[in-house]
C-alpha positions in Angstrom: 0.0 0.0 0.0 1.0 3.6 -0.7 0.2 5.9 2.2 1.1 9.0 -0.2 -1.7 8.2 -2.7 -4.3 8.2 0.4 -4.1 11.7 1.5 -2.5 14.8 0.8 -0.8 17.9 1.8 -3.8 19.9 3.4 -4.2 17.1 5.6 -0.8 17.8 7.0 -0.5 19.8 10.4 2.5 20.3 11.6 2.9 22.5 15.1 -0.7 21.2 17.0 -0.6 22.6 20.0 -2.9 19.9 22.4 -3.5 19.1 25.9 -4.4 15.7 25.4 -5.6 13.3 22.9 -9.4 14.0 22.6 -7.9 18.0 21.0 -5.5 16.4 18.8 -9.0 13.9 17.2 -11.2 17.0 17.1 -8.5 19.2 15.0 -7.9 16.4 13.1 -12.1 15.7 12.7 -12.5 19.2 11.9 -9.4 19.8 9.2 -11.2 16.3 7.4 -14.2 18.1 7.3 -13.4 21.3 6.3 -11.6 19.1 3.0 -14.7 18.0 2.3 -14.1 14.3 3.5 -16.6 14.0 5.6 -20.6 14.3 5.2 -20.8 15.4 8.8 -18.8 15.7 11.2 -20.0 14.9 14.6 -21.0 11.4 13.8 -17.5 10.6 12.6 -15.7 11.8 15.9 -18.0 10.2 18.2 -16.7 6.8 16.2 -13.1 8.1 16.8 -13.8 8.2 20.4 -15.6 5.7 21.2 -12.9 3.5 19.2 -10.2 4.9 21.9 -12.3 3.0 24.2 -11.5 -0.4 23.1 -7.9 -0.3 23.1 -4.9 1.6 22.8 -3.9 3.5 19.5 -1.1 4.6 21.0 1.8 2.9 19.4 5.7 3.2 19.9 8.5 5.8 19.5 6.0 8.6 19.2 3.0 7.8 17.1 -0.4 7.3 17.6 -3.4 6.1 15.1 -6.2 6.5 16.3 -9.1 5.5 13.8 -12.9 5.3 12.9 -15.4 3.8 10.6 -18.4 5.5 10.0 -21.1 5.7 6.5 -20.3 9.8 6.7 -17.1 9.2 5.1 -17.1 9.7 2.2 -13.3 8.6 0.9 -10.7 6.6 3.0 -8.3 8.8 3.8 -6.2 10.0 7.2 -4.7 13.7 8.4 -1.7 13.9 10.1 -0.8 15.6 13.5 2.7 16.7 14.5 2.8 17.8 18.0 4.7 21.1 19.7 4.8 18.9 22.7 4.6 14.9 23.5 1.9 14.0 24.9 2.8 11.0 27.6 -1.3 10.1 28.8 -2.2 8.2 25.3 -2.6 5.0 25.9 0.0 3.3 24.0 0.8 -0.5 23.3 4.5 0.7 24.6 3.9 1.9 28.3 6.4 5.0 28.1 5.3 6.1 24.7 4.6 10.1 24.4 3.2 10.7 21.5 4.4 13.6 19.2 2.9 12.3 15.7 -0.4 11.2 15.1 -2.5 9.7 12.2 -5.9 9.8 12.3 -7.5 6.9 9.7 -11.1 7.8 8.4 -12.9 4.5 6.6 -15.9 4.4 5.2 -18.2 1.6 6.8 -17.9 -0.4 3.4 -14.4 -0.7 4.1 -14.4 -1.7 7.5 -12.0 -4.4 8.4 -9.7 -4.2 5.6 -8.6 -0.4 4.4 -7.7 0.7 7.8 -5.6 -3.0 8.7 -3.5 -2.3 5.7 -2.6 1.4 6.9 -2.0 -0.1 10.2 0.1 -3.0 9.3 2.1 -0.7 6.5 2.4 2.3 9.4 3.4 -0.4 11.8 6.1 -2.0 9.4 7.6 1.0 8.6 8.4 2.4 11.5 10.9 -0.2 11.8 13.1 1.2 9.4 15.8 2.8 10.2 15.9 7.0 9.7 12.1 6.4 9.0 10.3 8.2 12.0 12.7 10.4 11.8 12.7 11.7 8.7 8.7 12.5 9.1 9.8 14.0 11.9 12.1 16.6 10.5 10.3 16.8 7.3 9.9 20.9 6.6 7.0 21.1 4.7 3.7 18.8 3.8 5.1 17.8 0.5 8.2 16.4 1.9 6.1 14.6 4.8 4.3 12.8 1.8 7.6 11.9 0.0 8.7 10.2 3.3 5.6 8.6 4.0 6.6 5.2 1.6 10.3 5.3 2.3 10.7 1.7 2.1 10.3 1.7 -1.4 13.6 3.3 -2.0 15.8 0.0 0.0 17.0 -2.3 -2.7 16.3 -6.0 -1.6 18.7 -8.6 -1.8 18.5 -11.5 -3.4 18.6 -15.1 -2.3 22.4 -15.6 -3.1 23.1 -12.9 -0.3 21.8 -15.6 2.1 23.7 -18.5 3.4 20.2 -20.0 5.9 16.4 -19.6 6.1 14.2 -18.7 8.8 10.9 -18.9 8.5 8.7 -17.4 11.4 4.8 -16.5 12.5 4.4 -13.7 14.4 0.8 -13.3 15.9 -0.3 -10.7 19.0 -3.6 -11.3 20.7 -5.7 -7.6 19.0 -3.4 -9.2 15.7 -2.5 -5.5 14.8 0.7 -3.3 15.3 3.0 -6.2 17.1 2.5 -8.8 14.8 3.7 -6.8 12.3 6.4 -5.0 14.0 7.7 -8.1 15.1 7.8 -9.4 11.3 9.8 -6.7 10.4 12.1 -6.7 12.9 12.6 -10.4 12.2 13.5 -9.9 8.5 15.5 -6.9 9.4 17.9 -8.6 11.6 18.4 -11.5 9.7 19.4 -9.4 6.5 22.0 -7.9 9.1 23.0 -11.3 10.1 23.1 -12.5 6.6 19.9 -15.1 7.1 16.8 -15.0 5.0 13.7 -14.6 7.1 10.6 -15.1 6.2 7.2 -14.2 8.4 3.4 -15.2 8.0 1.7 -12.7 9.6 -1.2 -14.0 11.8 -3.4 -11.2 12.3 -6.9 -9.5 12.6 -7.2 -9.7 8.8 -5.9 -13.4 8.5 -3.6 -15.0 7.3 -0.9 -13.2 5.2 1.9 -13.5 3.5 1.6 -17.4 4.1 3.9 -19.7 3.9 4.7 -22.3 1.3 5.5 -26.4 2.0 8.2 -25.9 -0.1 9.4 -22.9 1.3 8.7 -24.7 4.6 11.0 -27.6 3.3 13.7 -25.2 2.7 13.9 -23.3 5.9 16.7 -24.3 8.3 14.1 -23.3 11.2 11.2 -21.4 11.9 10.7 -18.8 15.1 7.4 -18.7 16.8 6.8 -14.8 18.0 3.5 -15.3 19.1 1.3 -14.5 22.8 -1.6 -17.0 21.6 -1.6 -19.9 19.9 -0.4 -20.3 16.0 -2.8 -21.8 13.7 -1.5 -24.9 11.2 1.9 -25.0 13.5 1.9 -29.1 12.2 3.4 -27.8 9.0 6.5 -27.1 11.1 7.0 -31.0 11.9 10.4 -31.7 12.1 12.0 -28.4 12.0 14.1 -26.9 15.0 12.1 -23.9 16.8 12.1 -21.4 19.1 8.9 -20.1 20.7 8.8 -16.7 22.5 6.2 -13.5 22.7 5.4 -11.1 19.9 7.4 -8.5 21.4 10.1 -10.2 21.8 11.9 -10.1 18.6 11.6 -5.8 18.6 14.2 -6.1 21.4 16.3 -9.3 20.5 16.1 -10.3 17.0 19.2 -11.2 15.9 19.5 -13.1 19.2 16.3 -14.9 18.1 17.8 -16.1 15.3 20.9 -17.2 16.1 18.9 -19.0 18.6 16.6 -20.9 16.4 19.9 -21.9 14.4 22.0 -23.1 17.1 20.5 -24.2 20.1 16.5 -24.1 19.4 13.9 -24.9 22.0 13.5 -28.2 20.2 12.3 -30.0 17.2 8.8 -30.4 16.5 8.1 -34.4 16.2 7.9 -35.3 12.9 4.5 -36.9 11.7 3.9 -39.4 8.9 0.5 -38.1 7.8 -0.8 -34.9 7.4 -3.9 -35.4 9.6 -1.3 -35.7 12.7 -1.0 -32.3 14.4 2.6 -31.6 15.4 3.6 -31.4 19.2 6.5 -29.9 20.6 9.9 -31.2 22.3 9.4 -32.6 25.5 10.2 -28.9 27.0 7.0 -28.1 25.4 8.5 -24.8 23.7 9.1 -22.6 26.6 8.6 -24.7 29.8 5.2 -26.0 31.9 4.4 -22.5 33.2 5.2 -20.7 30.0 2.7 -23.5 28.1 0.2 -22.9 30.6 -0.1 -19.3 30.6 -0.2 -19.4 27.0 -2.6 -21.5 27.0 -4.6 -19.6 29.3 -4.7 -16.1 27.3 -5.8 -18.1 24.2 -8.4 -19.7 26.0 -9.6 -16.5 26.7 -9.3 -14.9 23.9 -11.8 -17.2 21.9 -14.0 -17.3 25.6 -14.4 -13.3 25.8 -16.6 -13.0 22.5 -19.0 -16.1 23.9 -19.3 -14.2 27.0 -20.1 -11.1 25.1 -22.7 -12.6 23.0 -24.3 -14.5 25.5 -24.4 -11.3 28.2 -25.8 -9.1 25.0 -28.4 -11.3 24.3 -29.6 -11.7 27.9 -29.1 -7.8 28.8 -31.3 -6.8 25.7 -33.8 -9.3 26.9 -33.9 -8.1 30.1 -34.2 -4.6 29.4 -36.5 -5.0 27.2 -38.7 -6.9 29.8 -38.4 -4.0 32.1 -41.0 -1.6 31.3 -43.9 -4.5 32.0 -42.2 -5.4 35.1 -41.2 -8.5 33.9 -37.6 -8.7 34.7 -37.9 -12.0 37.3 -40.5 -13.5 35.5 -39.4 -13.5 32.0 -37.4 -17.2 32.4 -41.1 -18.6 33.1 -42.6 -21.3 30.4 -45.8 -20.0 29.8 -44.1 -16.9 27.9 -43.0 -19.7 25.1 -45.9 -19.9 24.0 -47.4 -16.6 25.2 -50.3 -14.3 23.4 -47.9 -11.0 23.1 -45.2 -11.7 20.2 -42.6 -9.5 21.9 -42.7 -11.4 25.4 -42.1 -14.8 23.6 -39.1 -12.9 21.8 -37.7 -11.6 24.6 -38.5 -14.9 27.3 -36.3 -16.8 24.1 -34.0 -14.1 23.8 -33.0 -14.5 27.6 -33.2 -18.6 27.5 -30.5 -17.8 24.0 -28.1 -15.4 26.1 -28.1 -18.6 29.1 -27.5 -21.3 26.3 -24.9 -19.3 25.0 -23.5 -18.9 28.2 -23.2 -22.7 28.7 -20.6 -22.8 25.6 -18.1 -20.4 27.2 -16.2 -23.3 29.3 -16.2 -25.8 26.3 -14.6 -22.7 23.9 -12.2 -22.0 26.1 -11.4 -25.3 28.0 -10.8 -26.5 24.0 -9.3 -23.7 22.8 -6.3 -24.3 26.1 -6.0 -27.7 25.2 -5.7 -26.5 21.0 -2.8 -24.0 22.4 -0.8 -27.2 23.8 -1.5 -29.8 21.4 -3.0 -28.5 18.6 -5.9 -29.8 16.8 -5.4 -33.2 18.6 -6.5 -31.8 22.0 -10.0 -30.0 20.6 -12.1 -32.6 21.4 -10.9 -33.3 24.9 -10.4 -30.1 26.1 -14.5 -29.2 24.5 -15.7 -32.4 26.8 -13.6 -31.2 29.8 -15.6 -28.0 29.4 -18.9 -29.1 29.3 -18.0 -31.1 32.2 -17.1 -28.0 34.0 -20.4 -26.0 32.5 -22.6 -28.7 33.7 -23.8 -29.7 30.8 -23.2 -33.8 32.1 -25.8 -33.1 34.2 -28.4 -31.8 32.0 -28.2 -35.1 30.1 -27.8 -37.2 33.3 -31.0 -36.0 34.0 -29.3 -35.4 37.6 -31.1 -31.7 38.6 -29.4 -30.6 41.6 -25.9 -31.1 40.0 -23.4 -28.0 40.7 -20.5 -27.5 38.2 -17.2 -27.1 38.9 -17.1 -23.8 36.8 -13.9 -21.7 35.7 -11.3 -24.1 38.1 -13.0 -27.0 37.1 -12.4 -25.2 32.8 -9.1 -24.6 33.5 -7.9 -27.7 35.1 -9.6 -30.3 32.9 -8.9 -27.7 29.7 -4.9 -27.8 30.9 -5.3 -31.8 31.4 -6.2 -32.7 28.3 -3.9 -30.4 26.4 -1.1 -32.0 28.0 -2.4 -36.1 28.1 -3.1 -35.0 24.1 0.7 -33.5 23.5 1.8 -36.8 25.7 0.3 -39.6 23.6 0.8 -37.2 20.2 4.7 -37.2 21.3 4.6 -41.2 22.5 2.5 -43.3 20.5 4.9 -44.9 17.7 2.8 -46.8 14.7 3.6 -48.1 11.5 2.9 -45.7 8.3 0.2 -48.1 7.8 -1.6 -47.5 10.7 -0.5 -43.8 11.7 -3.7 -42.3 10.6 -5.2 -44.2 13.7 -3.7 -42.3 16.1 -5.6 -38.7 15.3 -9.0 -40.1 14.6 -9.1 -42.6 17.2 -6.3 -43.6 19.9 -5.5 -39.8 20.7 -9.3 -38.8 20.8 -10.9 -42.4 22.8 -7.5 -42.1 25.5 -8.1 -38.4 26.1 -11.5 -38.3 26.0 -12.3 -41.3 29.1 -8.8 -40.0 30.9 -11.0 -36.6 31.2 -14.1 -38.7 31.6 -12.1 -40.1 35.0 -10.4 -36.9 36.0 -13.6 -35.5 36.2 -15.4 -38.2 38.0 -13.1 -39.2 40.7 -11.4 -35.8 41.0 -12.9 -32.7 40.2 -16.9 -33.6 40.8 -16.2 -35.3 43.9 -13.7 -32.0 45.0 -16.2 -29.2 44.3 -18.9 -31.7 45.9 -16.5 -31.8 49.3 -16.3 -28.6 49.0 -20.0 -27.7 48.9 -20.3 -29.7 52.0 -17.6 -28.3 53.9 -19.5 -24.4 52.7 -22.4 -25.4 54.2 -21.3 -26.4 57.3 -19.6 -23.5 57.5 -22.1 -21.1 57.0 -24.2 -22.8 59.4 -22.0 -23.4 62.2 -22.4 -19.3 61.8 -25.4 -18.6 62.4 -25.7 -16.9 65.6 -22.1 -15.2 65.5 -23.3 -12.1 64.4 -24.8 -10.6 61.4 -21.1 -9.0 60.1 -19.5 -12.6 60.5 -22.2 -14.3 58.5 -22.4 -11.4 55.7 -18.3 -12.0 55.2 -18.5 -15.8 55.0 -21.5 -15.6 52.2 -20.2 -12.8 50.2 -16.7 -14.2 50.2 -18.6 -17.7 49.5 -20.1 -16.2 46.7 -17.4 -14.1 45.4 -14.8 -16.8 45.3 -15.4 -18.7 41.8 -18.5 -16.3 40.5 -21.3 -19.0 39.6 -19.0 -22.1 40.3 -19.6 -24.3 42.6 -18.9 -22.5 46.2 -21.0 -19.6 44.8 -23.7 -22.3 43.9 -23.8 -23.5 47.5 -23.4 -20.3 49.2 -26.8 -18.9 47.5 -28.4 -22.6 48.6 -27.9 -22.0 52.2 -28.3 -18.1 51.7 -31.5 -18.4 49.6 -32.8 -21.1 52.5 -32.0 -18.7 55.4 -33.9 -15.9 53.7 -36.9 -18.3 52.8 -37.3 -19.4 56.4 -36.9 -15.4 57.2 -33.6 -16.2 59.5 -31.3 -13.9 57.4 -31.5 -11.8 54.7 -29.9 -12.3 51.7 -28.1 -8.5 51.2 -24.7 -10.0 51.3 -25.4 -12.5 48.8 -27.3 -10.4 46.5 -24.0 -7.8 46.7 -21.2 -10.3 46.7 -22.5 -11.1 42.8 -22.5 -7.3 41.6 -19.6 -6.3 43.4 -16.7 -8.2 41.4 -18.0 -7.6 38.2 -18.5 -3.9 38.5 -15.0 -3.6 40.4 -12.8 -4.7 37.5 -15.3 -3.2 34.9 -14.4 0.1 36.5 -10.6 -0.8 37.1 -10.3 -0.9 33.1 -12.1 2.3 32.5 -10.2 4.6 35.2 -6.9 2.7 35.3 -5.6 5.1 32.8 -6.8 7.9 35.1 -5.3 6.2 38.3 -1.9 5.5 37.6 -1.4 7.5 34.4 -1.5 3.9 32.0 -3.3 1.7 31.0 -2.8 -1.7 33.0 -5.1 -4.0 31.6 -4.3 -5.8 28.0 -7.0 -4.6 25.3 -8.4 -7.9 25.5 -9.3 -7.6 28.8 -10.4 -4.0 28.4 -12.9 -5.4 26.2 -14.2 -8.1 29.2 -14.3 -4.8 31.2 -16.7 -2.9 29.9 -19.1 -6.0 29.3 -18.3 -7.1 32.7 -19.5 -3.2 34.1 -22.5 -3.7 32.3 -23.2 -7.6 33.2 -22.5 -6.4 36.8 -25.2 -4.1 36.8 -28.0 -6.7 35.4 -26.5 -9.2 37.6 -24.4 -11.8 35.6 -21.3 -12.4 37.4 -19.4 -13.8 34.6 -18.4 -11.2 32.9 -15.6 -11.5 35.4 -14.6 -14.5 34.7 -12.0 -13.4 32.5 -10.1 -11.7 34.9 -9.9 -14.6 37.4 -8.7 -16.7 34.0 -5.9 -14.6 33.4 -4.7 -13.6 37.2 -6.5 -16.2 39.3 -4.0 -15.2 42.2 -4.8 -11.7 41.6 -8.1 -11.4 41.2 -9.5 -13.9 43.1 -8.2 -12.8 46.6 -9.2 -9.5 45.8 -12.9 -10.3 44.8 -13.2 -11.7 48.2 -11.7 -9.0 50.4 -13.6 -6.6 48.0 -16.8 -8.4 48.7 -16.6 -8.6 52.1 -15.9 -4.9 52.6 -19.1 -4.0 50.4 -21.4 -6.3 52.4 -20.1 -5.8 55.7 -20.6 -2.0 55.0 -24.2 -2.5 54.0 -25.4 -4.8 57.0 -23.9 -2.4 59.5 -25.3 0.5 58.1 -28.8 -1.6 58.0 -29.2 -2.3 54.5 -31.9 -5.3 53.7 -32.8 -7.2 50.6 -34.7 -10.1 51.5 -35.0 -10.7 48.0 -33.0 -12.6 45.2 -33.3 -9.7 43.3 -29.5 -8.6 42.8 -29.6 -6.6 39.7 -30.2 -2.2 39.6 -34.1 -3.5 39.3 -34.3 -4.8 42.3 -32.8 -2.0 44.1 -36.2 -0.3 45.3 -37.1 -3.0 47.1 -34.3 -2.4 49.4 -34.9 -1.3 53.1 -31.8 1.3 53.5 -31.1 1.9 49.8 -28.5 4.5 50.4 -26.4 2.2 53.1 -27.2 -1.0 50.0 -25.5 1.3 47.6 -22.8 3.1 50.0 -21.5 -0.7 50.3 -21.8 -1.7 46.6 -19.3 1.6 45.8 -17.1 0.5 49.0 -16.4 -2.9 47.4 -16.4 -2.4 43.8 -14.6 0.8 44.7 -11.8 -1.4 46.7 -11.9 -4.0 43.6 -11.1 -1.5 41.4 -8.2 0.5 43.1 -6.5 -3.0 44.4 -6.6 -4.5 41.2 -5.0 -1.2 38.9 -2.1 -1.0 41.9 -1.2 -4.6 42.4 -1.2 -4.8 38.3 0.5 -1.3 38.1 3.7 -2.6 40.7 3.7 -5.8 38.4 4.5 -3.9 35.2 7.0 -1.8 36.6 9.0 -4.6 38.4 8.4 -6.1 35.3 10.2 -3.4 33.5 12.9 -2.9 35.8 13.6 -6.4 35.1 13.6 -5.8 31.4 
């Protein structure tokens, strides 16, 4: 792509003067419109803004591209921004980026998803070249800015003599944008330097690109993995050496990379006679257990958080929707199937859609865990080890009172069979006869009933102890005081957020209320409070600490998890938990205990399972209810952007 031919010079500022990055957008907005780009301009900055909100456009080494897609553009195009002044409070993918240049993409909504990628990706790539930032930079006038813009057309490429080995790599970041390619060219960069072919399939948010061939495959003396989630088709590696590291990696160490992959690579990826094998790493697993696991994890998660989305949409809409007849609490009940009005029968299956949806969120990302350890061979292992953990064994056992063992029961079984799949992909030897036996039906029947026991003798029977051991808790409590009971059921209920303690905890709580021995306010809070705690942590981090702390991924989970919270569907915070389980968790519980120990004391009452905003009239004490709901979520919030805030800086002292 040639950013020159996509706008021109009156879309060139040089010397902004801006406070911060929502002045920068509008000049920016209003200099598009005034060319005549625009239909209108309001509409177009609201999408520019509301785009910020997602994740960062903030890059590195100065720049920032901020972007929207709206139908009032009329041409894609972007303006350019060059600051008087950095500005170090845009949220950048590089912590300690201040950002001093900034291009602002507009796209017409029938380019969505392609125009703006390819400015991103060719922005991205370009800044890797050396003297190229800088020369924009110094550029004196608009016309020389645009003559710098496609600098890399003027290196002269080497040929294939020039190179004495190949590398081939995939580099992949988990939004699929700026690193991926930055790391790509980085790659390539330092192996011309080094005197070693490189070449990178980019795995990003537009697919697949510049793929590589088998026989370019064949050729290549090995192949780099700079990826934070899981490459797809990895079994066309088998048998090459590899190294396997993050996406961000390579910007710092590249030639180290290489030499690495050359001369003392993480391993060899086993070779496979057939095509329908998938290829499993080394016994080191490409990066050690821990380093496997979290990996695992964050691509887990990243196919989870759309279910979640989807399924929380769907419900929320529903709900709403139910409000203004009043029937919120009521809309889950059969007879509106079938019922006389055509929008409560939309809206009763609209709801029963969001909670089926919400039943597939443990299968995606218990399979998608196991994918990221063995590949395709651990799909169908790690999918049954989540509907073990969603409960959906007990729907079709017919057995009613069944309680899941929810996101620990997900990750454990998800982790299990990823690894039992890579162990019998890595050890089970057969003929070439016979080797297309071992995908379709040794890996899949030994994975599949070594879950099936797992989860019958290990984690059922654990989360049922542990149900039992709850409720004699709580009820060896009764009596000690209202404060005392309140902590044990909201930190009961906080702990694993619809899982199996939470389950139990809102048995016994529900059963106190119903015989009117206790109220249920603590309960009731202890669901809202996590979720609208780290909902609000993403949105005022930035604000807090002066950075953003969350990945974009999980800034995504935020917002739906603030606006789950608030209708009451606690797992919108289940991502969080996922990816810090020792952060988050202890927090949820102190966080919980503080809101619902406030609230009792100051005489707050719900006697009601009513925990969502539409329940909140019915509330004896609604000020002291609410005072507690802001102490906890308030606590949630603050603890969780601190304690992630310390991480990243130790983590970049370390660096």
């Amino acid at each position: 792509m040639k950013l020159r031919e996509m706008t021109d010079s009156n879309l060139i500022l040089f010397d902004v003067d801006a406070d911060n990055k929502e002045q920068v957008i509008k000049k920016l907005v209003s200099k598009l419109a005034k060319e005549g780009y625009l239909e209108s301009e309001q509409p177009f900055l609201e999408a520019v803004l509301q785009r910020e909100g997602v994740s960062p456009t903030g890059m590195e080494r100065g720049l920032a591209i901020p972007h929207g897609k709206s139908s009032v553009v009329k041409q894609a195009t972007f303006a350019v921004a060059r600051l008087t002044k950095p500005l170090d409070d845009w949220e950048s993918i590089d912590p300690t980026n201040k950002v001093q240049l900034v291009f602002l993409i507009a796209i017409p909504e029938s380019e969505a998803g392609t125009t703006h990628l390819q400015v991103l990706s060719t922005l991205s790539t370009n800044l890797m070249k050396d003297g190229y930032l800088e020369s924009l930079m110094a550029a004196q006038t608009p016309e020389a800015f645009l003559a710098g813009l496609d600098l890399e057309e003027k290196e002269k490429p080497q040929t294939d003599q020039e190179f004495t080995k190949t590398v081939v790599a995939i580099t992949a970041c988990a939004t699929g944008i700026a690193h991926t390619y930055m790391a790509a060219e980085a790659l390539e960069k330092a192996g011309r330097e080094l005197g070693v072919k490189v070449l990178v399939e980019k795995q990003g948010a537009n697919g697949i690109e510049d793929e590589l061939t088998a026989q370019v495959i064949e050729k290549a003396d090995a192949v780099i993995f700079a990826t934070d989630i899981a490459p797809k088709q990895k079994e066309r590696f088998a048998g090459k050496p590899y190294v396997q590291t993050r996406v961000a990696e390579p910007l710092k160490r590249g030639k180290e990379m290489i030499q690495k992959a050359l001369t003392s690579p993480d391993g060899v990826l086993e070779q496979s006679a057939t095509d329908e094998v998938a290829s499993s790493s080394s016994s080191n697993g490409g990066g050690g257990f821990f380093k496997d696991a979290v990996q695992a994890v964050m691509t887990g998660i990243s196919y989870m958080i759309p279910v979640i989305v989807a399924a929380g949409l769907m419900m929320g809409i529903a709900k709403l929707g139910a409000m203004p007849f009043g029937l919120v609490n009521e809309l889950g009940d059969p007879k509106y199937a079938t019922h006389s009005n055509e929008l409560f029968v939309i809206l009763h299956h609209l709801d029963k859609f969001g909670g089926l949806i919400f039943k597939f969120m443990y299968p995606i990302f218990a399979a998608f865990v196991a994918y990221s350890l063995a590949d395709r061979v651990g799909l169908v292992a790690g999918f049954i080890g989540g509907a073990f953990a969603g409960g959906l064994h007990y729907t079709f056992w017919g057995i009613a009172d069944g309680i899941p063992s929810g996101f620990l029961g997900a990750l454990i079984l998800g982790l299990a069979a990823g690894y039992i799949s890579r162990f019998l992909n890595q050890k089970i030897k057969l003929s070439k006869n016979f080797q297309a036996m071992k995908p379709m039906f040794l890996i899949p029947a030994i994975s599949v009933l070594s879950i099936f026991f797992l989860n019958f003798y290990i984690i059922d029977p654990v989360f049922g102890g542990l149900n039992v051991v709850l409720r004699n808790w709580i009820e060896s409590a009764q009596g000690t005081g209202d404060v005392v009971l309140a902590s044990i059921i909201a930190s009961a209920t906080a702990f694993d957020l619809g899982g199996p303690i939470n389950k139990a905890a809102g048995a016994i709580a529900i059963g106190l209320a119903a015989d009117e021995v206790y109220p249920l306010t603590a309960r009731v809070l202890a669901i809202v409070i996590p979720p609208i705690g780290l909902g609000l942590a993403t949105v005022i981090d930035k604000y807090v600490v002066g950075r953003r702390v969350f990945e974009a991924d999980l800034r995504v989970a935020g917002n739906t998890a603030l606006l789950l919270g608030f209708i009451a569907i606690s797992e919108g915070a289940i991502p969080f938990m996922l990816r810090n389980p020792l952060i988050t968790i202890p927090i949820n519980i102190v966080g919980a205990i503080l809101g619902a120990s406030t609230a009792v004391l100051l005489g707050a009452v719900q006697w009601l399972p009513l925990p969502a905003f539409w329940g909140w009239p019915l509330v004896e004490n609604l000020w002291a209810y609410l005072l507690g709901l802001l102490v906890g979520a308030a606590f949630i919030a603050f603890a969780n952007i601190f304690v992630r805030f310390m991480i990243l800086k130790k983590k970049e002292l370390q660096a």
